[in-house]
Residue, then its C-alpha position, 0 to 999 in steps of 0.5 A: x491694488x486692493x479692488x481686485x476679486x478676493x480669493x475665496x473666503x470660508x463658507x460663511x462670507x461665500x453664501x450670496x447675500x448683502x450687507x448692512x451698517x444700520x442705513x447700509x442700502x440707502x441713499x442719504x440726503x446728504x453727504x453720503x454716496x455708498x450704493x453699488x447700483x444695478x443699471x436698471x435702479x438708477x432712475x431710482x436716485x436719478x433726481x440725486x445723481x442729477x443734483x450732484x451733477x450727473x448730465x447723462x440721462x439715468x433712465x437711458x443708462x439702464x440699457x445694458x446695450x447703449x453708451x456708456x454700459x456697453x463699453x464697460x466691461x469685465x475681464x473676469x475678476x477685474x473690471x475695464x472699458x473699450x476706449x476706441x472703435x478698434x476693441x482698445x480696452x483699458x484696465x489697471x496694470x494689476x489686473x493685466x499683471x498675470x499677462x504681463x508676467x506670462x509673457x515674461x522671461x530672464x532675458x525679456x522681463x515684461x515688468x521691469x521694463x513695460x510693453x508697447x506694440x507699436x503696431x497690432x502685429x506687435x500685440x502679444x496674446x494675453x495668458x491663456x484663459x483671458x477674457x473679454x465679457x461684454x454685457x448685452x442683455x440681463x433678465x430678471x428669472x426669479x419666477x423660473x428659479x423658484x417655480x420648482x421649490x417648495x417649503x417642504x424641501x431640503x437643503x439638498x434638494x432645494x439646491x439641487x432644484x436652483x442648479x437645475x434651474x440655473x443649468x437650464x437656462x444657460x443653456x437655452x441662453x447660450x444657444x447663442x454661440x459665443x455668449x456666455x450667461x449665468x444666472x445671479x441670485x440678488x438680495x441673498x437669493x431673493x430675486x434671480x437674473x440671468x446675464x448675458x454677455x459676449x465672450x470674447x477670447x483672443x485677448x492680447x497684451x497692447x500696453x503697460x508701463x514699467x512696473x515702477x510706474x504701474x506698482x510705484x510704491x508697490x505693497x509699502x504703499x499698498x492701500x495708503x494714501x498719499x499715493x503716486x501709482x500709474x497703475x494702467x494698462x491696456x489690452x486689446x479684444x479680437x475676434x474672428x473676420x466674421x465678427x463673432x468670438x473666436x481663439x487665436x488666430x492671426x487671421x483675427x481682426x479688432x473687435x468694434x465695439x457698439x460704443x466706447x468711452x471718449x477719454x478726456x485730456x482733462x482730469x476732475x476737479x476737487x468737488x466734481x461729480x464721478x461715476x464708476x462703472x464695473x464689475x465688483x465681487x462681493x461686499x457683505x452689508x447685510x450679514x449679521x452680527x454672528x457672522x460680523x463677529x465670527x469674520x473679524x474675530x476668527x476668519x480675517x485674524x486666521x488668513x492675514x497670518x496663513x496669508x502672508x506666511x504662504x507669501x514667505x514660502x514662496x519668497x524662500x522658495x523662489x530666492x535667487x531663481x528669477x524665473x520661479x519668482x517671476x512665475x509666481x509675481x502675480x501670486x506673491x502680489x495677490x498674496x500681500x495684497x490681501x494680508x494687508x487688507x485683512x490687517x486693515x479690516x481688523x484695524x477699522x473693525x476694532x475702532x468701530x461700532x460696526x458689531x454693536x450697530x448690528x445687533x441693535x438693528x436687529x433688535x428693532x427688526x425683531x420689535x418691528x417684527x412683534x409690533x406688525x401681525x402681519x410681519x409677525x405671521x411672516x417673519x416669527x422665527x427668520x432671525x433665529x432660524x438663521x442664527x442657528x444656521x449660521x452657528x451650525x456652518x461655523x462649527x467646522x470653519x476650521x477644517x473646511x479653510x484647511x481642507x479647501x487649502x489641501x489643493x493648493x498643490x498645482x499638481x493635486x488640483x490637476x489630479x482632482x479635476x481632471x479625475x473629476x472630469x472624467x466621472x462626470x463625462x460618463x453622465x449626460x451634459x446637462x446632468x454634470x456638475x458646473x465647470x464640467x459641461x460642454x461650455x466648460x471645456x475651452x476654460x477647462x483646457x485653458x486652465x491645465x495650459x496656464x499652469x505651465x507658466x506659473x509652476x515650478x515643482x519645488x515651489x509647489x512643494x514648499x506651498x504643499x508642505x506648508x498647508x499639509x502641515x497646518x492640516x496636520x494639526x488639525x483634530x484627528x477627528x477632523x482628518x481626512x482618513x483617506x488622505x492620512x491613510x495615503x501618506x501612511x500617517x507621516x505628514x511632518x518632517x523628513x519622511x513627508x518630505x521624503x515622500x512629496x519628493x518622490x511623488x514630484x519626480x514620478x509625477x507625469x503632471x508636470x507636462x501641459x501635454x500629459x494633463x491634456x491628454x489625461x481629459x480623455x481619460x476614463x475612470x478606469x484609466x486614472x483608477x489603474x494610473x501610477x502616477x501619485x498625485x492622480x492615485x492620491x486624487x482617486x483615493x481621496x475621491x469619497x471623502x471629499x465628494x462627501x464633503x461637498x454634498x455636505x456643502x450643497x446641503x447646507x447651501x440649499x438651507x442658506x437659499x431659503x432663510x437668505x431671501x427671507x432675512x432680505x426679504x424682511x431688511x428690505x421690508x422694513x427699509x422700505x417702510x422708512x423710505x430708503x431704496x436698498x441696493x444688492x451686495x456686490x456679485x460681480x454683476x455690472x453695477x454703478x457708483x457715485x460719487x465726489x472728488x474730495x479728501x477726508x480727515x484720518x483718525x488721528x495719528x495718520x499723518x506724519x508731516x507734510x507731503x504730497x496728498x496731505x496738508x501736513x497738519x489733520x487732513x488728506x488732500x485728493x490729489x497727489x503729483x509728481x512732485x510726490x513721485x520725485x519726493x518718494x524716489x530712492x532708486x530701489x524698488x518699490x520707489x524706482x522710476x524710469x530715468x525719462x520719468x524723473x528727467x521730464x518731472x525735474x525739467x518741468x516737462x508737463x506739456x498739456x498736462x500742467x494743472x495750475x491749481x496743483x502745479x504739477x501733473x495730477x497723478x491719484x485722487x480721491x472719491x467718494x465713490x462705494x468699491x470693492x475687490x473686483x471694481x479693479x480697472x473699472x471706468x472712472x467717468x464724469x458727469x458726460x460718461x467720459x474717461x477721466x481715470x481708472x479706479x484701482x484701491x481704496x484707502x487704508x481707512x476704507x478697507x472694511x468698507x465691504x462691511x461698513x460704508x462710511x463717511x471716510x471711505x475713500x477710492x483711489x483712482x489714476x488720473x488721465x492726465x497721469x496716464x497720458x502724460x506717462x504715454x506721451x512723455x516716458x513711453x512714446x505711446x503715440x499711436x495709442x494716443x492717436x487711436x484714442x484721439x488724444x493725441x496732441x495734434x488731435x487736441x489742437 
């Protein structure tokens, strides 16, 4: 479950910009397959993807509107693909969590006991605000972004100038209806594209197995290997009779996508060659070593602690009240998610050379830079002026986290939003800030609908209480005086309890009709309003718009030395002959790879099991035998009764492995991910689907970091997901949809 987004980190790792292991970026000769390729630099290593088996054509997939690159796609965080003529599209049950949870009761519980529409009327929609992105079209527009700076210019007027840029281009872009387009910055802002893709909302819910196969092992098992998770799902896009993008409507008919994945019957092989295609978030190859040292020192031991202590609050909150706990599933999931996986960074960071590696790379940089004139006239002072930057950012790491964190109250962030969104309505559309235009307004509605399926006034309390107390102890000097003026300085014990109380039980917020109502508002209205948290979002209004100009300014200073640093990694890099991939941006991008194990630092494995060989070394596949080894009857080792019947009768059908003798169920590869690759397309050497990538193992997690010769993927093999489909879950008419089914194999 790790390859989902991450939630926002501090301002340090959020600035754009890629990541280095001394040969980060390049492509070896050899053994290694690190790289998250944009499509058009494939014909780049297209003479290695070859070489390692690829039978695809690499200068064909550079074209975002033909097989396979127009079936991928992206839910907005998570990655997925069209795998039939009729908009089926598959993901990782993680990522359809949210809507599985949303469509949750007491009495119907979703996750416990899965979903399947037997018919498309059957099909219920997804959480408000799900979407469908498809990829169609992507523009490099560095030339347009960077003809309005200057070298003269501040931080805060070189940002502004970039979003102006940016704004008017998306603009232009999404004169055609039902597109959306951003601008992305690469190479930390060295070069600029603008994408395009259709957004397609009305998403419903068609598949998900029980959360005993979707989660098997749940967070116990989280990140690890040996693994037997069947985490697969399956939603379905719609669109209005007219073929174009519209909301709900039961008038709406199946999206027919322009390709689709063929899913194969067949799973690899070890030593095959795979592929990966998806949608990862953010990787930081190509920090420095301050910044190295500053996240695994600081940032990551800070938020694996206030992590897994929020994590606490709400299972204290929501005990023995299902219906608060199922609200907040997806949250607590998340939440536990990313705790272990900063534990695991600290773990593969501490046994590494990663820091030390780092500043020798920059040592040869600076002597590369001495020994050229020519590098010398340009690149003198780039490594210390961005040193010093970075040196300034980090001084206030501490009160930006905590303050960032202060909205953590769902009714406190409705407040600041809509208040927001009321000032910037008085200005012109494309003068306002982004998430307040036009275009932003049906997300915007969606938002303040969503939250009435993951609310419940005392867990958001507790959540409060919990950041407001970590805020409190904070220096004085670093306090927001409006914030401690509001609560008249009493942010601890009974008298702040007393007062949240009060604010929840007065608070109109509470009720999807009255946020609504409130995006209507004037300033004046919510200025004169006695409702508490929107006067606690007015009167904190100053003080944190400052904050944010701050936060721009120092964006804007980030925009210039970025693109310089890359600019002189990519300079140098060159010079040896290595091609250099971007970090990740949740931009389409493609990964390599092989199927095969690797040997974990001594200690890991205990004994024999399914997924090891007992003695040194993790084998990559796991079966069901593991599944029935792992059972317990209690979650996370539950498993539907049909599943443990079809394992111990043998009942494998077509699915039956000979080399395993069982039924595959994870495996693993070689193949560069990161959080938001979750749900991606695993696919052969012919671009089939032959499984759905959804974690990396516990030796991999820093790999955001440091890609390695023991970074390991972990994907659902088809074989495991059909099975499942066809033994457990009678899933026939999506097995027919997908021409898998068994008639239609003979």
């Amino acid at each position: 479950m790790s390859a989902c987004s991450k939630p926002a980190q501090d301002a340090a790792t959020e600035t754009p910009a890629p990541s280095a292991n001394d040969s980060a970026a390049s492509a070896s000769d050899t053994v290694s397959t690190e790289g998250m390729w944009m499509p058009r630099q494939l014909p780049e290593i297209g003479s290695k993807l070859k070489d390692l088996g690829l039978e695809l054509d690499p200068k064909t997939m550079t074209d975002l509107t033909q097989f396979p690159m127009n079936a991928v796609v992206s839910l907005g965080g998570c990655s997925a693909s069209f795998v039939s003529p009729k908009g089926l599209v598959a993901t990782n049950h993680h990522c359809a969590y949210g809507s599985i949870s949303y469509n949750s009761t007491e009495d119907n519980d979703l996750l416990a006991n899965g979903f399947l529409a037997k018919t498309l009327e059957e099909e219920v929609p997804a959480a408000p605000g799900s979407r469908i992105y498809v990829t169609v079209d992507m523009q490099e527009v560095t030339d347009k972004v960077k003809s309005k700076l200057s070298d003269d210019m501040d931080g805060a007027t070189r940002f502004k100038a970039i979003e102006d840029a940016e704004k008017a281009l998306v603009a232009d872009c999404e004169s055609d209806p039902g597109h959306r387009c951003e601008v992305y910055s690469y190479y930390g802002g060295a070069s600029y594209y603008l994408i395009k893709q259709l957004a397609i909302r009305d998403v419903r819910l068609v598949h998900a197995p029980a959360s005993s196969i979707g989660k098997f092992g749940g967070d116990i098992d989280n990140w690890m290997w040996p693994r037997h998770t069947g985490d697969y799902s399956f939603l379905r896009a719609y669109v209005g009779p007219d073929g174009k993008p519209a909301d709900f409507s039961k008038d709406n008919v199946p999206y027919k996508p322009k390709h689709h994945l063929k899913v194969s019957t067949k799973g690899p092989q070890e030593g095959d060659f795979v592929m990966v295609a998806g949608y990862p978030g953010r990787t930081n190859r190509y920090r420095t070593a301050v910044e190295v040292n500053n996240n695994f020192n600081w940032y990551y031991p800070t938020m694996q602690k206030v992590l897994a202590e929020w994590s606490e609050v709400i299972g204290k909150a929501t005990e023995n009240n299902k219906d608060a706990a199922l609200k907040y599933a997806s949250l607590v999931a998340g939440l536990n998610n990313y705790s272990k996986n900063f534990t695991g960074m600290m773990e593969g960071y501490n046994r590494s050379d990663l820091l030390q590696r780092k500043q020798r790379l920059e040592k040869d940089l600076q002597a590369w830079i001495e020994a050229n004139p020519e590098s010398k006239k340009k690149y003198a002072s780039v490594i210390e002026d961005l040193q010093k930057l970075i040196a300034e950012q980090q001084s206030t790491q501490e009160r930006d986290m905590l303050l960032g964190y202060m909205s953590r109250s769902s009714m406190l962030s409705s407040a600041q939003r809509l208040y927001r969104l009321s000032l910037e309505k008085q200005k012109p559309n494309m003068e306002r800030e982004p998430g307040y235009q036009d275009r932003d307004m049906t997300r915007f509605t969606e938002s303040m609908k969503r939250i009435e399926r993951n609310f419940a006034p005392s867990v958001d309390q507790a959540i409060w209480t919990y950041f407001i107390e970590r805020y409190n102890a904070l220096p004085k000097n670093q306090h927001l005086e409006s914030f401690d003026k509001f609560f008249d300085g009493e942010l601890s014990g009974d008298a702040l309890q007393q007062k949240l109380s009060a604010m929840y039980e007065k608070t109109g917020l509470t009720e999807t009709d009255t946020r609504l109502e409130w995006m209507d508002k004037s300033p004046e209205d919510f200025r004169n309003s006695e409702d508490p948290f929107i006067q606690l979002a007015v009167a904190t209004y100053d003080d944190r718009y400052a904050l944010e100009q701050h936060d721009k300014m120092m964006s804007g200073k980030f925009a210039e030395l970025r693109p310089q640093y890359m600019d002189l990694l990519i300079a140098y890099y060159n010079e040896q002959g290595k091609p250099v991939y971007p970090d990740a941006n949740s931009s389409l991008r493609l990964t390599y790879g092989l199927v095969k194990g690797y040997t974990p630092p001594a200690g890991t494995i205990k004994g024999p099991a399914d997924g090891n060989d007992g003695k040194d070394s993790f084998v990559p596949f796991t079966t069901l035998r593991g599944i029935e080894a792992k059972y317990t009857g209690e979650d996370p080792f539950d498993a539907p009764q049909a599943e443990l019947d079809a394992i111990k009768n043998k009942d494998y059908g077509r699915f039956y492995d000979e080399k395993l003798d069982s039924v595959p169920v994870n495996f693993l590869t070689t193949v560069d991910i990161t959080g938001g690759n979750s749900g991606s397309a695993t696919m052969n050497s012919k671009g089939e689907l032959i499984g759905l990538v959804f974690d990396g193992t516990y030796d991999s997690i820093n790999a955001d970091w440091d890609f390695n010769d023991n970074t390991r993927a972990i994907h659902v093999d088809v074989e495991y997901m059909l099975w499942v489909m066809e033994k457990v879950d009678h899933a026939d008419n999506l097995l027919e949809e997908m021409g898998v089914a068994e008639k239609a194999s003979n």
